[in-house]
C-alpha positions as CSV (number, residue, x, y, z in Angstrom):
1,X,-14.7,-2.4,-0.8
2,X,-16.5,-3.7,2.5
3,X,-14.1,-5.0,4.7
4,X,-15.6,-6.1,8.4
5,X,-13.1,-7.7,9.8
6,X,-9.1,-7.5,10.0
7,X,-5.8,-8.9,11.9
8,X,-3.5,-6.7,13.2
9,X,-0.5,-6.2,15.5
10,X,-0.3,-3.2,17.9
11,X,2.7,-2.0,19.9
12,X,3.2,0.8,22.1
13,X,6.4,3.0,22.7
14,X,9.2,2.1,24.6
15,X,10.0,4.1,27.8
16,X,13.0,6.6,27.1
17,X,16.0,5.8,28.8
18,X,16.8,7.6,32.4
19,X,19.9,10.0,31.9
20,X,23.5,9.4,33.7
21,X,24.7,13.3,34.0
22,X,26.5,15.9,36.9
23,X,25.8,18.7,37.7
24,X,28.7,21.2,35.6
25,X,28.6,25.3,36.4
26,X,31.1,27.7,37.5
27,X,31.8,28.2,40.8
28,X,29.6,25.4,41.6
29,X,32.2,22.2,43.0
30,X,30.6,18.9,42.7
31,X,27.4,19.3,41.6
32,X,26.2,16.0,42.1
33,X,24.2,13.9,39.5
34,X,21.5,15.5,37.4
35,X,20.6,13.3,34.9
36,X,16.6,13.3,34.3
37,X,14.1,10.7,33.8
38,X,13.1,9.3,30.1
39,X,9.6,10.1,28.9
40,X,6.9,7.8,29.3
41,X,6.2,5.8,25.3
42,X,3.2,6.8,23.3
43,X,0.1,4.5,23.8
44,X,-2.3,3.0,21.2
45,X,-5.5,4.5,21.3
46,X,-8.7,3.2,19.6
47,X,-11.3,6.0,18.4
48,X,-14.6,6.2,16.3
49,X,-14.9,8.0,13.5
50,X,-18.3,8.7,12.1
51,X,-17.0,8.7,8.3
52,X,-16.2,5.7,8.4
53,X,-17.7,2.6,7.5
54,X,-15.6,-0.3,6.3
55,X,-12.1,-1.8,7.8
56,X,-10.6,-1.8,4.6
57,X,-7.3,0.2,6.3
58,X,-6.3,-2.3,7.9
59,X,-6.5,-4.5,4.6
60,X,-3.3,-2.9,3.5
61,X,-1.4,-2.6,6.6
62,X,-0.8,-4.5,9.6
63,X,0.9,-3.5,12.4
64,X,0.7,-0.3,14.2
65,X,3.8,1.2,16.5
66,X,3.3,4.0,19.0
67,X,6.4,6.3,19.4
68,X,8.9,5.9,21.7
69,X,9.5,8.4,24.5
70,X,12.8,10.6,24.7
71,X,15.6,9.5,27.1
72,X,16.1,11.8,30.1
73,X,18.3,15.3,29.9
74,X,21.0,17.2,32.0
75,X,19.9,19.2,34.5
76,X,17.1,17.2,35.7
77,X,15.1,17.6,32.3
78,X,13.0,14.5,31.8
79,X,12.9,13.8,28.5
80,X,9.6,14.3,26.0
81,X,6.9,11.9,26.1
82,X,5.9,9.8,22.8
83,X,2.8,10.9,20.6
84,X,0.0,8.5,20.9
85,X,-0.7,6.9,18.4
86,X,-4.4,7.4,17.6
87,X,-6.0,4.4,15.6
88,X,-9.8,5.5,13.9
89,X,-12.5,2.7,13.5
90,X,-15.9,2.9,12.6
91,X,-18.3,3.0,15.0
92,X,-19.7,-0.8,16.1
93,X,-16.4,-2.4,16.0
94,X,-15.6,-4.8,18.2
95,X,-11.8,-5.0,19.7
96,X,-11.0,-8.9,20.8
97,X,-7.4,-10.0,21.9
98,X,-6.7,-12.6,19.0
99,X,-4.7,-15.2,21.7
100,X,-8.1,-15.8,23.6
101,X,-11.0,-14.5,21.2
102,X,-12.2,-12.4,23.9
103,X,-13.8,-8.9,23.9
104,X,-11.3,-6.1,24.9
105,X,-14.0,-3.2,23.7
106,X,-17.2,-2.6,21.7
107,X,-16.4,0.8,20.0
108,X,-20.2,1.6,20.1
109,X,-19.8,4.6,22.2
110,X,-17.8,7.5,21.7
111,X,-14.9,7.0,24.7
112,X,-11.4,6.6,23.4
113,X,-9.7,3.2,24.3
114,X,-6.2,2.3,25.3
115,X,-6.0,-0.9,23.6
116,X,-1.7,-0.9,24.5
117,X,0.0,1.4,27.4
118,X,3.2,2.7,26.7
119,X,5.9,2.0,28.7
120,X,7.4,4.1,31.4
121,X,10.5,6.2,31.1
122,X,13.4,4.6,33.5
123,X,14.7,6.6,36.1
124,X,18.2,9.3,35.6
125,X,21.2,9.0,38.1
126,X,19.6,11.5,40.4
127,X,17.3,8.6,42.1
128,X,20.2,6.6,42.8
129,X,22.7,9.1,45.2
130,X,23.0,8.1,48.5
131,X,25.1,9.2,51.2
132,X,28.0,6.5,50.4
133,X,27.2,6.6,46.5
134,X,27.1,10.3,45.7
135,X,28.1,10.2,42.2
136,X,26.6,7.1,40.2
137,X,27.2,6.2,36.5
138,X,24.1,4.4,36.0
139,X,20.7,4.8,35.2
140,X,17.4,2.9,34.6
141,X,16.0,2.1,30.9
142,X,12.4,2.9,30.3
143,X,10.3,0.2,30.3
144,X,9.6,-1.8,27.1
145,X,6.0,-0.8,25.3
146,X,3.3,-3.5,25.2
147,X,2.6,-5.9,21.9
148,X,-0.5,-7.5,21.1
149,X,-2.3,-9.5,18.0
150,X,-5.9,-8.1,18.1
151,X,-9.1,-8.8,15.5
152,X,-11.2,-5.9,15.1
153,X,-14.8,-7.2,13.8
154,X,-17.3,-4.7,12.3
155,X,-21.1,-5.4,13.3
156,X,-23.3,-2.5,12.2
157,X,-25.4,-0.2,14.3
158,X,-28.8,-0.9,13.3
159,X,-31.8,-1.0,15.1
160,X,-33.9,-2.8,12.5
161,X,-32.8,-5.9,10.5
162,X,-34.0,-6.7,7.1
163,X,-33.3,-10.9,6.4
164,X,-34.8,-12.8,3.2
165,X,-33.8,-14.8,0.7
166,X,-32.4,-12.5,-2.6
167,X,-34.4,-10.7,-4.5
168,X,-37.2,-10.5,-2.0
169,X,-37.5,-6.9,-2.0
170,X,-34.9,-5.4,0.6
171,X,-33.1,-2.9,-0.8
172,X,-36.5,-2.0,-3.0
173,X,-37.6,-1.2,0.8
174,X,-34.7,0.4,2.1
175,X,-34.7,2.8,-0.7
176,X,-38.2,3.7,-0.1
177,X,-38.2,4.8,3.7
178,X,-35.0,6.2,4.0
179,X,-32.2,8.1,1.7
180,X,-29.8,5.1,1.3
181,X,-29.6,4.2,-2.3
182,X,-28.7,0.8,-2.4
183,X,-28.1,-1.0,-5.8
184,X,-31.4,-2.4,-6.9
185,X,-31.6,-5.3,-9.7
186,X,-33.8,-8.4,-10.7
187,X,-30.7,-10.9,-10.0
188,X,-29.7,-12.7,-6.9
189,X,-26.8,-11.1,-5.0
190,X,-27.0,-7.8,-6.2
191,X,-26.4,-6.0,-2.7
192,X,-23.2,-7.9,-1.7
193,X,-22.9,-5.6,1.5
194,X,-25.0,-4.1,3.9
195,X,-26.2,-0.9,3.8
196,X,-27.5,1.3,6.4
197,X,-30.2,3.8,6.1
198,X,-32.2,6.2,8.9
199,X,-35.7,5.7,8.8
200,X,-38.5,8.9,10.1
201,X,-41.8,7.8,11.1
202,X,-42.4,11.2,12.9
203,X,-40.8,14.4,14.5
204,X,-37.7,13.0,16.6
205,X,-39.2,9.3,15.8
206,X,-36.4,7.6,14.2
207,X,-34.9,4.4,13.4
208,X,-31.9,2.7,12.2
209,X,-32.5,-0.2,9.6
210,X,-29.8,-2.2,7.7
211,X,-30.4,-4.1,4.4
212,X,-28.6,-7.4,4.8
213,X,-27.2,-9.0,1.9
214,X,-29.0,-12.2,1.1
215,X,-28.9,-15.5,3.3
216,X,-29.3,-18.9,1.5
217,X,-29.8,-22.4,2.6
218,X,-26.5,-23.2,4.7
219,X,-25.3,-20.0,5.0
220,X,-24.7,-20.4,8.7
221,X,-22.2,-22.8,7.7
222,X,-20.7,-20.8,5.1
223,X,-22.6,-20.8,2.1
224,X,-23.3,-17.1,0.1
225,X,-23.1,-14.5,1.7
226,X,-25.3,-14.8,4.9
227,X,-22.1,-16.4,6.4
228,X,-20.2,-13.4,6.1
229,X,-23.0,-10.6,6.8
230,X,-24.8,-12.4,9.7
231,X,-22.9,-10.9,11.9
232,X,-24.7,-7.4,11.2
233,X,-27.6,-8.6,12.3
234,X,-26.3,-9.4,16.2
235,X,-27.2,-6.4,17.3
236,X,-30.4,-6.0,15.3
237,X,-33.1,-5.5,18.1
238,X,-35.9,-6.4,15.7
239,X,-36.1,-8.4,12.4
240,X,-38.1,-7.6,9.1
241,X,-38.4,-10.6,7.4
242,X,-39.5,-9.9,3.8
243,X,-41.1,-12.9,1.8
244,X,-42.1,-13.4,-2.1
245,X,-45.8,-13.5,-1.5
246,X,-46.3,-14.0,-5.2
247,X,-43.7,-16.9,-5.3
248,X,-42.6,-15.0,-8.6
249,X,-39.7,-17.1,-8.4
250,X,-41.1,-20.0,-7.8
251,X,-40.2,-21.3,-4.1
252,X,-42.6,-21.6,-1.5
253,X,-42.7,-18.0,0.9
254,X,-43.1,-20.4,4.1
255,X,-40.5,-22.6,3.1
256,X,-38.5,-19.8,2.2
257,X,-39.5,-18.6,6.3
258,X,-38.5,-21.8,7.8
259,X,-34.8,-21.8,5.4
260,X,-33.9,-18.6,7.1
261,X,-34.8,-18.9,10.5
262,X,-33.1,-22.3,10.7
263,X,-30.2,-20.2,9.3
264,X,-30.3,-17.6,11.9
265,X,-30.9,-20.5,14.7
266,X,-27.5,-22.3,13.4
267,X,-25.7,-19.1,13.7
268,X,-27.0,-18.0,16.8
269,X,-29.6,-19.3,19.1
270,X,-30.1,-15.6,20.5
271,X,-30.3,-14.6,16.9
272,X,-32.8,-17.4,16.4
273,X,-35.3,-15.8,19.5
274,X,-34.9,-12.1,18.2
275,X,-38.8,-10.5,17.6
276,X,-39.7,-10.8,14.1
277,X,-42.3,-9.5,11.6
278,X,-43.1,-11.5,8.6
279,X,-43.1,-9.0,5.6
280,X,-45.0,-10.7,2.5
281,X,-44.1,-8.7,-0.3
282,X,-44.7,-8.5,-4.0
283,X,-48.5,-8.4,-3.2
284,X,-49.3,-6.1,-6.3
285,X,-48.0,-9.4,-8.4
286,X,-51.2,-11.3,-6.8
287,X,-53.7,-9.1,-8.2
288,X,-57.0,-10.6,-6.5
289,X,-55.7,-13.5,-5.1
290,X,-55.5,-13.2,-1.4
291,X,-55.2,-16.8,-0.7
292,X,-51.0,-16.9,-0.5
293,X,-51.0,-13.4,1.6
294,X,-53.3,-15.6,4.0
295,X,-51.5,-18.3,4.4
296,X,-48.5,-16.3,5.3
297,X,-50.4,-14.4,8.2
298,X,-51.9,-17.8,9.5
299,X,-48.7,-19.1,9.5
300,X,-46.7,-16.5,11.1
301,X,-49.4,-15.9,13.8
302,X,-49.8,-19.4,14.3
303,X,-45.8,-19.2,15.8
304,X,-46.3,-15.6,17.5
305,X,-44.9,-13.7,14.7
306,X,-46.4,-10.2,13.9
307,X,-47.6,-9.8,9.7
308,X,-47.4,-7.6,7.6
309,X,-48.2,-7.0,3.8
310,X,-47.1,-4.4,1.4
311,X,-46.0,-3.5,-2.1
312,X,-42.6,-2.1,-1.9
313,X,-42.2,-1.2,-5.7
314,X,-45.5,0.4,-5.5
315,X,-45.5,1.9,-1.8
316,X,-48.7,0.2,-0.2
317,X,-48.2,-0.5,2.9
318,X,-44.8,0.7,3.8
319,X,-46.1,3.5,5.7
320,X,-48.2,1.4,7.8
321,X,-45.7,-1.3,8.3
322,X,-42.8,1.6,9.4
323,X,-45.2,2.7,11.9
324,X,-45.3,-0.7,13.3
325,X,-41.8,-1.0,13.0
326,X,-41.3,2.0,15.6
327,X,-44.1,1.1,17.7
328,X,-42.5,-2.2,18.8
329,X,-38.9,-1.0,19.1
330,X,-40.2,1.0,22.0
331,X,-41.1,-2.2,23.8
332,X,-37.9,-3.8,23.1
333,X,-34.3,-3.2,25.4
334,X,-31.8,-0.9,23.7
335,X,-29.1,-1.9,21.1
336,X,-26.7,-4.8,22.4
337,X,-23.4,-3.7,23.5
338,X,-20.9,-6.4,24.5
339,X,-19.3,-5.9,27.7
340,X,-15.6,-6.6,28.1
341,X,-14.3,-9.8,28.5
342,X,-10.5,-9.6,28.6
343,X,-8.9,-9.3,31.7
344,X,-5.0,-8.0,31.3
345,X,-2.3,-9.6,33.0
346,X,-0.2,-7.6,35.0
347,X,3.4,-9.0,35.1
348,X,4.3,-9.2,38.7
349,X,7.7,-7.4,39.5
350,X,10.7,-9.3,38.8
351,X,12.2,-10.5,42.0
352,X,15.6,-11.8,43.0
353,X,14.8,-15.3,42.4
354,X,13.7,-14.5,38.4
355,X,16.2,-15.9,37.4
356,X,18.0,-19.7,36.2
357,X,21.9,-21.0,35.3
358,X,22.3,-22.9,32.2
359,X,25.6,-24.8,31.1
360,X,26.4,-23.8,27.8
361,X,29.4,-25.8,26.7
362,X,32.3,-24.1,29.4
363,X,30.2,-21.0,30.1
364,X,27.4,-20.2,32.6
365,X,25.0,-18.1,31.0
366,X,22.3,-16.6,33.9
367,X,19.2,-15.5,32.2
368,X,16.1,-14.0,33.9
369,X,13.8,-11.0,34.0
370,X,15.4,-9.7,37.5
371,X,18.6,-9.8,35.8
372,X,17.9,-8.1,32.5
373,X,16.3,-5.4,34.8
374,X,20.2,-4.5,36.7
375,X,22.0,-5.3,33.8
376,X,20.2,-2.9,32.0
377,X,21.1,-0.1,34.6
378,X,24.2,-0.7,35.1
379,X,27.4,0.9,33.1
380,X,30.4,-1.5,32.6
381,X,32.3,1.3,31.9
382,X,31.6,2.6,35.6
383,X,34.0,1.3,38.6
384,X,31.2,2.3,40.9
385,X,28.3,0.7,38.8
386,X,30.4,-2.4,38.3
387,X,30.6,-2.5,42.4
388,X,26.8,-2.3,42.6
389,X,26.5,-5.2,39.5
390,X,28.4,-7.1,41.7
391,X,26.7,-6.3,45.3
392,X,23.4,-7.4,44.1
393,X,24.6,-10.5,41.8
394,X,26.0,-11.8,45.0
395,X,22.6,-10.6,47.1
396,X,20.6,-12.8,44.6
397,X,23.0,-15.8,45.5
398,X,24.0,-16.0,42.3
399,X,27.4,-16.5,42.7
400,X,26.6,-19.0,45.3
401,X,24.8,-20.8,42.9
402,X,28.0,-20.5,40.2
403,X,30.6,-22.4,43.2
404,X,27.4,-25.2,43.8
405,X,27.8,-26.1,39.7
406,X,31.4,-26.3,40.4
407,X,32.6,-23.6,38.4
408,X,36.2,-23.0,38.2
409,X,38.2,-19.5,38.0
410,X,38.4,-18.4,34.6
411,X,35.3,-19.8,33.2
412,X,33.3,-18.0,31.2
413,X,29.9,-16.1,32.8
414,X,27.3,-14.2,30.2
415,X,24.8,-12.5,31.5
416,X,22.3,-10.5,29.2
417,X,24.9,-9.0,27.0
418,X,28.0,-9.3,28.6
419,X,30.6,-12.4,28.9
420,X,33.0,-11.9,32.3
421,X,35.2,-14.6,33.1
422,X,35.0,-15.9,36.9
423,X,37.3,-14.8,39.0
424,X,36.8,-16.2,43.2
């Protein structure tokens, strides 16, 4: 199944937690505090893999979590860092943060991408002794990992773009200059995805061309299949667009011209001014009659386009119009890669004004990033790491800011996880 584009969530590893530990050896009399630093959490990594070719993975499963890292040991030992968590896409996908739509990274090249850092590992008791505080009972947690919603869109690699209404002749082409094998039938829609196939003109002369599954009339606004598949065709630096010269089907070949490019204008207007060559096809059906294979050329040249004719099912012509093929992709600018777009946000450092007082029936509940961040090192268990709780609560004017709301001794105070009652 062709999948080519996909939701997911991604989240990196939490930091491990720093270590609260002392020094214990015989002979040795206060040791001092020893506890180590937590690992740093695993990061989500984006990769391409050759072998692949469709998103259907990430059909089946949704989110992806990067392991956390290890707290920190005794004895200084800082603790493991998480595995990264490796995710493989096939080559030409495009990463976009789902919040904004913009690009994060076209995986067109072959350079890993951290798409989510993990967080870092908080710090053991050792980076807290000072001179008055030589043994402290509190450490810093690792920070948490990041989490993001992200699209990943698939738009093929191809140099060389073949467009037309079904049944013109496409895949009958592909199969004829290169080794792809696409499925080939006398009924509309029979190539429902694209297929890619390398094309040699020469010794170290070759091409990329993809077989497009067939546009209709309002397929830019969702109709068939163009809607879904014209985005294969963005990074097409040159078009092929295969007519029914014989009308065999009965529609008019330049009407069937003017359909598709109003299609590719509606879906993109640098789509709409990508170099073309009008392929009339199906000439063996004409027998002598030259007059519709001229009318074509007139037409196309008449608007700047280059022509072509040929016989796919019977091979006259292809040759000739490959060789075109490569001589005007080496006038034209390279593949298009999209450049990034998304920008990420650092959050600033929490500060001692992050954070608010809320009246919650008789408590106070003090909520903030700057207070999550002591709370979260400090050990209520600890008489010293209680004393520092309360040296920098007071600092931040919190308590200030308690006797302003008018609280009385004996109310109740929660911060982050903890209820204490007020005592002046």
């Amino acid at each position: 199944m062709f999948i080519d584009i996909a939701k997911i969530k991604i989240v990196s590893g939490k930091g491990g937690d720093g270590k609260v530990g002392f020094h214990r050896e015989k002979y040795v009399a206060a040791g001092g505090p020893d506890g180590g630093d937590g690992g740093r959490g695993g990061s989500v990594i984006f990769k391409v893999d050759d072998n692949l070719s469709t998103l259907l993975d990430f059909r089946y499963k949704k989110k992806y979590v990067a392991a956390p890292g290890e707290p920190g040991g005794g004895k200084r030992c800082k603790g493991k860092d998480g595995a990264d968590l490796i995710i493989r896409v096939p080559r030409g996908t495009i990463i976009r943060d789902q919040k904004t739509g913009q690009v994060m990274k076209d995986m067109s090249d072959s350079e890993p991408f951290v798409a989510a850092k993990g967080g870092n590992g908080g710090w053991g008791n050792t980076h807290f002794a000072t001179p008055t505080r030589q043994a402290p009972r509190f450490a810093k947690p690792g920070l948490p990992g990041v989490e993001r919603d992200i699209i990943l869109e698939l738009k093929l690699l191809a140099d060389v773009g073949l467009v037309g209404f079904p049944n013109v002749g496409k895949s009958t082409l592909l199969s004829m200059v290169s080794a792809a094998r696409p499925k080939i039938a006398n009924y509309h829609f029979t190539t429902l995805v694209p297929n890619l196939g390398v094309v040699s003109v020469g010794e170290e002369q070759n091409f990329v061309m993809a077989d497009i599954p067939g546009i209709i009339e309002g397929a830019s606004e969702g109709a068939g299949l163009g809607h879904d598949f014209l985005r294969h065709i963005d990074r097409c630096r040159l078009l092929l667009h295969l007519v029914d010269a014989a009308g065999s089907e009965g529609r008019d070949p330049i009407d069937d011209i003017e359909k598709i490019n109003a299609e590719l204008a509606g879906y993109s207007e640098f789509l709409a001014a990508r170099p073309q060559i009008i392929v009339a096809n199906k000439t063996d059906l004409l027998g002598d009659d030259r007059e519709p294979v001229e009318k074509i050329r007139k037409y196309a040249e008449e608007r700047g386009f280059l022509f072509a004719e040929l016989s796919a099912a019977t091979n006259q012509g292809v040759k000739e119009l490959m060789n075109l093929t490569w001589h005007e992709l080496q006038q034209l600018p390279p593949v298009f890669i999209y450049e990034p777009e998304f920008v990420e946000v650092e959050e600033k450092a929490a500060t001692e004004n992050d954070w608010t007082i809320e009246r919650d029936g008789d408590a106070y509940v003090v909520t903030g990033a700057w207070v999550d961040k002591i709370m979260g090192s400090v050990n209520i268990d600890d008489y010293e790491s209680r004393q520092y709780m309360d040296r920098m609560l007071q600092s931040a004017g919190i308590y200030a800011k308690l006797e302003e709301m008018g609280i009385e001794e004996g109310a109740p105070v929660v911060i982050g996880e903890f209820e204490f009652e007020y005592v002046y």
